[in-house]
N, C-alpha and C positions, 0 to 999 in steps of 0.2 A: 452732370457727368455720368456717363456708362461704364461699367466696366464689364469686362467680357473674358472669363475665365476657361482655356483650351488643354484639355488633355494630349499634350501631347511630345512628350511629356507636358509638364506646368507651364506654361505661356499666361500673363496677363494682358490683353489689351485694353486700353484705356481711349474711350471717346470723349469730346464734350460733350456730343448731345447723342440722343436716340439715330435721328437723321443722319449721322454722321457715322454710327455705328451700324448701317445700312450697308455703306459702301466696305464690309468684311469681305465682299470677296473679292477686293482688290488679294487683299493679305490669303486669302486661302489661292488664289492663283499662284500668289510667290509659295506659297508652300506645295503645291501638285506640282510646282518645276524639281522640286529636290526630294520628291519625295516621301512628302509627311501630311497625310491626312486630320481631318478634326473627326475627333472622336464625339458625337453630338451625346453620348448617351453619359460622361462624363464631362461634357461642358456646359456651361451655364452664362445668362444674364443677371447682371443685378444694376439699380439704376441708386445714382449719389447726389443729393444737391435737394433745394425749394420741392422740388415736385417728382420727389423717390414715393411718393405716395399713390400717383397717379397710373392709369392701367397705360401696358406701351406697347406697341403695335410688336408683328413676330420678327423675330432676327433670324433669319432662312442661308443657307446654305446653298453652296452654287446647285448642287443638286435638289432642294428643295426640302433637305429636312431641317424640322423645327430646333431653335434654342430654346430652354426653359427661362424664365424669369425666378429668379430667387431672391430671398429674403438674404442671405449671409452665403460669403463665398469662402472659399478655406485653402492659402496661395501660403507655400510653404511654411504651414507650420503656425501662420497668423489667421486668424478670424477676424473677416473685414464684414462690418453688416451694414444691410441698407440705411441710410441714415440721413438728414440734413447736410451734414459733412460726413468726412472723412471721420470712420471711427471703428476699431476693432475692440473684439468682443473680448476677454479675460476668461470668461466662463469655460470654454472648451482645454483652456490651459490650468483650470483650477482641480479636472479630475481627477487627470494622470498625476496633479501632484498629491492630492489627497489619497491613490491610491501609491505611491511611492513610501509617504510616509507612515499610514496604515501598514505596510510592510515594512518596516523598520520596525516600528514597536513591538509587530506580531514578532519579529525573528530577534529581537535584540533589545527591544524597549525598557526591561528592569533586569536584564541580567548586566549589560555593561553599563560605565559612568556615563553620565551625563555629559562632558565632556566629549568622548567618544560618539555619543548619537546623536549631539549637534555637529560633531565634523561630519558625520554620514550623510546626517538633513544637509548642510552645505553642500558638499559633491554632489549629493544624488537626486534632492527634493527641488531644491532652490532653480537650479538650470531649467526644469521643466518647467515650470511657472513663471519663468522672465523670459523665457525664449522668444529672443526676436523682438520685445515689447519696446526696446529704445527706439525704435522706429512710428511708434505711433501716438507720441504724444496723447497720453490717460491725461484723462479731466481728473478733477479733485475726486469724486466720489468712488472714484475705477482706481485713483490709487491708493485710499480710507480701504478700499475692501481687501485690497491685496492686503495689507497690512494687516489686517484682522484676520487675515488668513494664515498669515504666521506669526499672529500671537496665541491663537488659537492653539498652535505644536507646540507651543513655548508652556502656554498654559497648562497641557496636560503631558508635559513633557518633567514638570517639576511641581506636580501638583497644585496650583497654588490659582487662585481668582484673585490676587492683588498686582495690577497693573504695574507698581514699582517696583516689583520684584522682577517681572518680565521684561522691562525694559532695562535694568542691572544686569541681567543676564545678555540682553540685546550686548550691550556694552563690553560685560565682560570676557563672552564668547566671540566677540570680534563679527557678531552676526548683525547686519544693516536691517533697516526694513526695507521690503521691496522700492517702499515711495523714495526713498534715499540711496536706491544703487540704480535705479532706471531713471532720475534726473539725471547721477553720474554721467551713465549709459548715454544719454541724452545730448548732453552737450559736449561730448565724447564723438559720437556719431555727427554731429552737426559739425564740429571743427573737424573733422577728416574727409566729410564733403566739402567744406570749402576751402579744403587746402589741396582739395586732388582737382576744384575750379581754378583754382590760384596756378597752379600747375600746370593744367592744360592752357592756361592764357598766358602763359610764359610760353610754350611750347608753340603758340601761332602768332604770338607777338611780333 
């Protein structure tokens, strides 16, 4: 599978194969009828499946400039990287939260209670760092790390290196771990796709 990321704005297209993602300017002609060009200097290839490994010939432009091939593409907000399958990256969402919560503590970390700076972590840390993730099904390891990543605030949020104190707090701050609101998310987002299939096959029934 290819996929084929378009500035212009955010467009994903999605081929099965290389050969198939040839024939783009079918799709870039419907786009010179109404007016919206590709921005090549903001768009990219990246290849998914058996042989994302392998070198793959240029994806060109009606007018003849080049697409890049890339390792990891970045489609609102999620980082999807080359991979065997289908798989997005956590790492680029573990920043902005680590520097979310570094600002907390700098501005507020031992002056207000604990209670107080976990409701803050909630609204302001927590969002960044799940954003969008219900949709990509985290292997076991992707979501061990998220986890560790908020126990880690938890940790130096109450001073303490005893993992049963952390998760008492988990509990009694009504705080989930990420691996436990993004299965939520999960089968949350899965019944509301197929209830919006269920829907539309009522609808042509």
């Amino acid at each position: 599978m290819a996929l084929t990321s378009f500035y212009m704005p955010m467009t994903l297209l999605i081929a099965k194969s290389v050969t198939t993602l040839k024939r783009m300017w079918l799709c870039e002609q419907e786009l010179n009828s109404i007016d919206m060009v590709i921005n090549v200097r903001k768009s990219c290839c990246m290849r998914v499946g058996t042989r994302q490994d392998k070198p793959c010939s240029n994806i060109n432009t009606i007018d003849g400039r080049q697409l890049s091939w890339v390792n990891e593409i970045r489609y609102l907000g999620v980082v999807i990287v080359r991979s065997v399958k289908f798989k997005c990256s956590v790492d680029q969402a573990k920043k902005p939260f680590y520097h979310a919560a570094n600002s907390i503590f700098a501005k507020v970390g031992r002056l207000a209670s604990e209670e107080f700076v976990v409701e803050l972590f909630k609204c302001k840390c927590l969002p960044v760092l799940l954003y969008a993730l219900e949709v990509c099904n985290l292997n076991k390891s992707t979501m061990q790390s998220m986890d560790f990543t908020l126990n880690r605030f938890f940790l130096k949020l109450f001073r303490t290196s005893n993992m049963e104190i952390v998760t008492y707090c988990h509990e009694f701050f009504g705080c989930d771990l990420p691996s436990v609101t993004l299965r939520k998310r999960y089968v949350k987002f899965i019944d509301t796709r197929l209830m919006i299939i269920v829907d539309i096959f009522i609808l042509f029934s």
